[in-house]
C-alpha positions as CSV (number, residue, x, y, z in Angstrom):
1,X,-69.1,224.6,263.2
2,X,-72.2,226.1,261.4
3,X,-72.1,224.5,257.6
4,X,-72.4,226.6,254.7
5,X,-75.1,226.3,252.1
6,X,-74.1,226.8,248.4
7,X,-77.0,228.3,246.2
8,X,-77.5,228.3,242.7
9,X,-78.8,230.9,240.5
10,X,-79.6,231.5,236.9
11,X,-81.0,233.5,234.5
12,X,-83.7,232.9,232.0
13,X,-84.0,235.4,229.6
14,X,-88.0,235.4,227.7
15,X,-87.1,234.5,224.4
16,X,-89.8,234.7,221.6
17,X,-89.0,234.2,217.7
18,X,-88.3,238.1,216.9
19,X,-85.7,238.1,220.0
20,X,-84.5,234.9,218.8
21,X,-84.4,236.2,215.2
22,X,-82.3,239.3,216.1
23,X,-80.1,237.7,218.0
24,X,-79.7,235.0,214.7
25,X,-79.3,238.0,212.7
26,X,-76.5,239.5,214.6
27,X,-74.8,236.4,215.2
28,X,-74.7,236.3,211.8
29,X,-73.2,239.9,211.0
30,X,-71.0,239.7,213.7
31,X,-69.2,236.4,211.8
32,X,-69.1,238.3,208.5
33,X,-67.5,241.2,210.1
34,X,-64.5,238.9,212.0
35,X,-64.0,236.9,209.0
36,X,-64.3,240.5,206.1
37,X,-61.6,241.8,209.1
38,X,-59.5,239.0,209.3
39,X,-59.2,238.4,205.6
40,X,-58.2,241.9,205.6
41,X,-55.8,242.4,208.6
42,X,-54.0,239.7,206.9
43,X,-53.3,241.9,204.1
44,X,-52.0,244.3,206.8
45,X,-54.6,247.3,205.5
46,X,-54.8,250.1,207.8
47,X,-57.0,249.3,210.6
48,X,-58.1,253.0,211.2
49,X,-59.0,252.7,207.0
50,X,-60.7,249.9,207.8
51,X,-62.7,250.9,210.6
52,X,-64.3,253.8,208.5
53,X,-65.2,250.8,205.2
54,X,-66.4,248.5,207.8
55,X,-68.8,251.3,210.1
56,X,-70.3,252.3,206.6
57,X,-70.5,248.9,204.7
58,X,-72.0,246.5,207.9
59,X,-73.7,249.3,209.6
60,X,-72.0,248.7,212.9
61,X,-70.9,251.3,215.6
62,X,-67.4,252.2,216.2
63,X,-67.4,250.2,219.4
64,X,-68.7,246.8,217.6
65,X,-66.2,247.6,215.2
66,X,-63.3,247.7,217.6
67,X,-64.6,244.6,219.7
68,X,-64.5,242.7,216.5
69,X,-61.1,243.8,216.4
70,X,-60.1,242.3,219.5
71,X,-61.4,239.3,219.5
72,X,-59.5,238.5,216.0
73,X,-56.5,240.2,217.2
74,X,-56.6,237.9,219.9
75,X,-57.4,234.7,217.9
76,X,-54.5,235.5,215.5
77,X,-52.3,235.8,218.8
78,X,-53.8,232.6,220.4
79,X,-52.7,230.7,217.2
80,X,-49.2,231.9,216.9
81,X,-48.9,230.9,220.6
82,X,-50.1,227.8,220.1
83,X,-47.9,227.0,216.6
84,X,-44.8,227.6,218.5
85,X,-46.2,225.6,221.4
86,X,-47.1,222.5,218.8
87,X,-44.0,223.1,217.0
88,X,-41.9,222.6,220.4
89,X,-44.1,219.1,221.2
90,X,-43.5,218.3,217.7
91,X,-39.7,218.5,218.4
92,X,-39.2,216.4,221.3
93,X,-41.3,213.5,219.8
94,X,-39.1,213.8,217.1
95,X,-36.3,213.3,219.5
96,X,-38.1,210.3,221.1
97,X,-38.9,208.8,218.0
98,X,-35.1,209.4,216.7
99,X,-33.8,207.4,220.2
100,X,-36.4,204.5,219.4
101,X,-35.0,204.0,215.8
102,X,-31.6,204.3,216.8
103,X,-32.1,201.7,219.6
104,X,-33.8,199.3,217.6
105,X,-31.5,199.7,215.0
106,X,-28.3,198.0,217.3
């Protein structure tokens, strides 16, 4: 049988300080914008009212505007998943710690 042969690839994007720098400086924007958002979606404001503060106050285009969105939308989801998961684990060790006492208690 004739073996296969895996092959690696990758990509190494040029980078130079002004590349580097933009890519800082967005970094950083972007993290204002999903923390300004999630502050705000919090409060449960009007996401179409704050689409139109946040395109004219950061600058950003309707579409970074929505990504942002998503991405806290799905961290606040990801969380409340994972509270009810933890809360459930939490539970049963509570269970196994109550059968522990109670044995040793006899």
């Amino acid at each position: 049988m004739d073996e296969l042969k895996a092959f690696s690839y990758q990509t190494r994007p040029e980078s130079d300080e002004l590349k580097s720098s933009i890519l800082q400086d967005y970094a950083n924007l972007y993290g204002t914008v999903e923390r300004s958002l999630f502050r705000d979606l919090v409060k449960k404001l009007p996401i179409n009212d704050l689409k139109r503060k946040y395109l004219v106050k950061y600058g950003i285009t309707a579409r970074q505007f929505n990504a942002c969105r998503a991405s806290v939308q799905g961290k606040i989801a990801s969380i409340k998943e994972c509270r009810k998961l933890r809360i459930e684990e939490l539970k049963e060790k509570i269970k196994s710690l109550e059968k522990k006492t109670f044995k040793n208690q006899r």
